[in-house]
N, C-alpha and C positions, 0 to 999 in steps of 0.2 A: 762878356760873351762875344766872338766873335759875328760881326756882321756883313763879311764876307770875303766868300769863297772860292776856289779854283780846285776843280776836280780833277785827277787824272790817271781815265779811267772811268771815263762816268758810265759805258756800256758795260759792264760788267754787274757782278755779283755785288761787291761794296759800293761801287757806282752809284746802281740805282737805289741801293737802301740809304745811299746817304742822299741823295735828291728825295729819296720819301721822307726823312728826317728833315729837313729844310724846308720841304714846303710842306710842314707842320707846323713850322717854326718862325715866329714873324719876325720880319728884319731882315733875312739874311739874305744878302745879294749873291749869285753866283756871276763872277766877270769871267770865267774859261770852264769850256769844257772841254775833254780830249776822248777816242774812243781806239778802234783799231781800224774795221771796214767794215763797220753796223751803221752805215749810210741811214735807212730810214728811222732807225730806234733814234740815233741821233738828230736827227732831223726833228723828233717828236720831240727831245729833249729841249732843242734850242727854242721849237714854239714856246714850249711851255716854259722856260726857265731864262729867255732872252738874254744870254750871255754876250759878255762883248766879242769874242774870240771863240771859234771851233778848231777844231787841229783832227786830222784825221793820220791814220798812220803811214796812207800811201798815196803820191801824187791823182791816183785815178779815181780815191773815196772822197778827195778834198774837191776832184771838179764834180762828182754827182754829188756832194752836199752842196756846193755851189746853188748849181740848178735848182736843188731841190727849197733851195731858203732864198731864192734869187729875190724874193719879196720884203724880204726884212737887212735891218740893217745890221748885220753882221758878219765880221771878218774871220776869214777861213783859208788855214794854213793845212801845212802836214807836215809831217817825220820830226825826226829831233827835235831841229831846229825849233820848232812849232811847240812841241813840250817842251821845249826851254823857255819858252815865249811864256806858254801858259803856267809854267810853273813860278815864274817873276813877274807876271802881270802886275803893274800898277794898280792899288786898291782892294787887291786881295791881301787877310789879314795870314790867311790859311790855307795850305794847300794840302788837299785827301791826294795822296799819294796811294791808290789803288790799280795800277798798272800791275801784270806781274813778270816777273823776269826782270834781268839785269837791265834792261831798258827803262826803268824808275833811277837808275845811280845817277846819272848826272843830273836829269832834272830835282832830283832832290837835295843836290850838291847847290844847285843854283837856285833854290826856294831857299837852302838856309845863307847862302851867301846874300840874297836880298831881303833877309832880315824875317822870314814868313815860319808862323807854326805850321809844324809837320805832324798832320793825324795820317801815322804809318801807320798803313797795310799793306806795303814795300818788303817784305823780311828780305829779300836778297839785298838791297842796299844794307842792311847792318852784317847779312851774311858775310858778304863779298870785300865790305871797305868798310866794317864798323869801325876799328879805332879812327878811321880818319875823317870820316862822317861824322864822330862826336866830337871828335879836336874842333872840327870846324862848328857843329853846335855851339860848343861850348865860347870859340873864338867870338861869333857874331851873337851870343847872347840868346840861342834860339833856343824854344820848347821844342822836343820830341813827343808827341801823345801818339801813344799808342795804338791801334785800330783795331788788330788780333787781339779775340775773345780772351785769348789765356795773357797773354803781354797784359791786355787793358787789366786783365784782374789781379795783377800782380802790381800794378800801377797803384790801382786803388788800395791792394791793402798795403802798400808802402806809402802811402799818405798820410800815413798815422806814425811813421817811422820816422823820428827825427837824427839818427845814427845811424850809419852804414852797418858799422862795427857790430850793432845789435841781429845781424841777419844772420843767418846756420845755414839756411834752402831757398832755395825757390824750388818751386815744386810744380813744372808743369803737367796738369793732365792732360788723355789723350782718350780719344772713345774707342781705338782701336780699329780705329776703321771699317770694312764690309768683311775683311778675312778675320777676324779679330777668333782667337786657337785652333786657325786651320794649320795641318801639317806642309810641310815641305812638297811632301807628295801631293797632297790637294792643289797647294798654291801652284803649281806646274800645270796643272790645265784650268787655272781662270779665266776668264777671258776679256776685254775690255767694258761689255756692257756688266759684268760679275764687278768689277774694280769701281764703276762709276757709281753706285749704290750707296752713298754714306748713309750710316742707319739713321743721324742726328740732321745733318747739316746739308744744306744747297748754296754749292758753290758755283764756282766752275770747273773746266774738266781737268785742269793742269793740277791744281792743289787737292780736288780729289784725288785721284791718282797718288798724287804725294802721301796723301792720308791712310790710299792704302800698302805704300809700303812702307810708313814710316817715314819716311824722306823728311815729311814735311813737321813732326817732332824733331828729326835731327836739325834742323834747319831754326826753327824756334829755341832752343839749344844753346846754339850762337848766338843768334840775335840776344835772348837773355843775357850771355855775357857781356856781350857788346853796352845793349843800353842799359844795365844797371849796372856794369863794370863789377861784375864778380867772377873770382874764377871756375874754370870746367865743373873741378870739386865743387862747386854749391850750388850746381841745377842738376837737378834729380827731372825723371820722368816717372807717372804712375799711368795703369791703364783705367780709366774711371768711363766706362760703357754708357752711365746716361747722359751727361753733360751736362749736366749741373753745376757743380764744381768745378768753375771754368781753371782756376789756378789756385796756388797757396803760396803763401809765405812762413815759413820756420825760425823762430826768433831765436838767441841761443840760450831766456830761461826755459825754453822748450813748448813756448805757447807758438800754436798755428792760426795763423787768421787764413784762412776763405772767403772769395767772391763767391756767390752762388746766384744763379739766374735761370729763366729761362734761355737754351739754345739759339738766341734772335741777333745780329749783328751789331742791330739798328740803337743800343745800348750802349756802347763803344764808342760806334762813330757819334752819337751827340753827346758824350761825355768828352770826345777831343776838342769839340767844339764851343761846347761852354764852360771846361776849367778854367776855374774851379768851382766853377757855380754847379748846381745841378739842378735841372728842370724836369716837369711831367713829360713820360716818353709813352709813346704809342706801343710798347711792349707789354705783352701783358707779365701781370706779377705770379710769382713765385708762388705757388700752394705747396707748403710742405707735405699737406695730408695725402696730396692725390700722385704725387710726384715718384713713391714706391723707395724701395732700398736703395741706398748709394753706394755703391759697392767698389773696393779697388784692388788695384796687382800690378805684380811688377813687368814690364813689356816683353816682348820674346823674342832678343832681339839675334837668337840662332836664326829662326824661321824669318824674320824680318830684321835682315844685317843692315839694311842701309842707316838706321838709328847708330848703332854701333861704329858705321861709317864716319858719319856726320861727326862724333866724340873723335875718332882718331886724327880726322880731318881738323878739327875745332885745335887741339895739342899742336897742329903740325903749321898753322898758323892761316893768314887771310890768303894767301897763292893757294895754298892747296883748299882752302874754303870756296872761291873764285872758280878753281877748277873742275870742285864736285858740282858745284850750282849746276854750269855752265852746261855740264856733259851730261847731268841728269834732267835742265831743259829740252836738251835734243834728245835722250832717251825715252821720254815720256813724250814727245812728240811722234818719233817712234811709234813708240805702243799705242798711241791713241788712231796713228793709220794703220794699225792692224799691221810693222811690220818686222816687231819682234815679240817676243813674250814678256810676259809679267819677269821671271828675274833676271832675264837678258838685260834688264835696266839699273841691275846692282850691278854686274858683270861690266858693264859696257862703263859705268861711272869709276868703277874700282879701277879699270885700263887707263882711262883719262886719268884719274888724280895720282897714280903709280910713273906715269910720262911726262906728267910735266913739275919742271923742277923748279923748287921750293925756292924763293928767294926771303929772307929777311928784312922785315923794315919796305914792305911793298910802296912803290909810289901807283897813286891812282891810273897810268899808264901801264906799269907793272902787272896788274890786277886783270886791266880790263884785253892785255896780251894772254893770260894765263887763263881766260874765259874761252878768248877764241879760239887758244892752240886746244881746250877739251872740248870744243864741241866738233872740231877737224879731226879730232882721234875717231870721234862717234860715228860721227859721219861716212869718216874714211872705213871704218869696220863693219858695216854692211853692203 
């Protein structure tokens, strides 16, 4: 089991459910935390969790956490640099990579280059540069664990899989979000607080949003190919409404294994933390009797094209994967200031990944050029 840790990302949504998992948990040191500009949340963090290192994401949050810990002894950075710091901290066995956006790539790059388990809840680092993410995995010897409910349950039921060659599917579910059979026409007058509604889950506001237009299955999508290295053809999407059924696996005598759980995060993240052990978690268990029908279907992905996106982007390789993240970061930034609408955000993505051109054989330079030239289309279109 790991006995300690470097978060980043600890203000957020995985964040703190992985800090309430640890300090459940005896043993586990945390030596870094990282946040964005949650100055006092953070500030409450380091009371309590006495990390060696804080890192904030803007020179002005890094001097009011300053001040604000001027009492204890600990060091406080910001930007990059500073998640580079925290992601290679000396001491840390493990680093929660729960940042979101493309701004997890490099420090994830330099956790597995200094040797450290990655409990991802990053998907744009496997979106954006998975083959070269796992190359390098694989180069220094590193675990990948999962931190996404559907990833982690697809994890687990390939734990009992000792051959590749015996897989048919993965079969990610998806709860369908807050529009989940709204028409074309409905979805035209949503509005942001209509989108931020997940019927299941409490996120944050980026990957809601993704959820509900799909985005954030096509995005999971990828990443499936990436860390279990299968191809387009062997990840299916279903729409599975309660969430239960976090994922599956397809064998090819035609036997399906299922994770199924309570909707809680907190099941994940300490299962990246102590594989392959597994320990009592503060989740509660699974009632079948009370839990009602599970029900599934296929996604709709006319009314919600961006899924359909992510697939053609996924064929057309990591440049054009790099360049939908990229421009659907800024679109959903976008819509959350109230200053386009709900499909102006496929619209605005499909212009970016149509613009910018496809290179082969991307180098991590390559990648992280084809992120910024779509979010300058996005930008530039309003």
């Amino acid at each position: 089991m790991i006995q300690c840790v470097s978060i980043l990302g600890s203000t957020g949504s995985i964040g703190r459910q992985s800090l309430d998992i640890i300090s459940r948990m005896d043993g586990i040191r945390v030596a870094a935390l990282t946040a964005g500009t949650s100055v006092e949340l953070m500030a409450q963090q380091c009371r309590q969790f006495s990390p060696e290192l804080a890192v904030m994401a803007t020179e002005e949050a890094a001097a009011a956490l300053k001040q604000e810990l001027s009492d204890l002894d600990i060091r406080i950075a910001w930007g990059e640099d500073g998640l580079i710091e925290a992601a290679t901290i000396p001491g840390a066995q493990c680093v929660i990579t729960a940042v979101v956006g493309m701004v997890g790539l490099k420090p994830t790059l330099a956790a597995i280059r200094a040797g450290k388990r990655i409990g991802l809840a990053n998907k744009e680092t496997l979106v954006c540069a998975g083959e070269l993410v796992m190359a390098e995995a694989d180069k220094y010897g590193v675990e990948i664990i999962p931190v996404d409910s559907e990833h982690s349950a697809i994890f687990q039921c390939l734990m009992g899989v000792k051959n590749p060659a015996e897989i048919k599917r993965l079969i990610l579910t998806c709860s369908g979000g807050p529009f989940f059979g709204m028409t074309r026409e409905q979805l035209t007058k949503v509005t942001k607080a209509d989108a931020l509604k997940h019927p299941n889950w409490k996120m944050g506001a980026k990957i809601t949003i993704d959820c509900a237009t799909l985005m954030n299955k096509g995005l999971e999508v990828i990443e499936a190919m990436r860390l279990y290295r299968v191809p387009l053809e062997q990840v299916d999407v279903v729409i599975h409404r309660q969430s239960i059924v976090h994922s599956m696996v397809e064998l090819v005598d035609g036997a399906v294994m299922a994770q199924m759980g309570a909707p809680d995060m907190r099941l994940p993240i300490q299962l990246a933390l102590t594989y392959p052990q597994r320990t009592a978690c503060p989740v509660d268990g699974l009632d079948l009797t009370k839990c009602g029908a599970l029900t599934f279907c296929e996604p709709d992905m006319e009314n919600f094209p961006c899924l359909a996106l992510a697939r053609r982007c996924a064929k057309l390789g990591e440049i054009a994967c790099a360049a939908m993240n990229g421009a659907n970061e800024e679109a959903v930034a976008l819509f959350l200031a109230d200053k386009i609408g709900f499909y102006d955000i496929y619209e605005l993505v499909v212009k970016a990944v149509e613009q910018v051109s496809v290179i082969a054989s991307p180098t991590l330079e390559d990648i992280l050029a084809a992120d910024r030239a779509a979010r300058e289309i996005v930008r530039n279109s309003i």
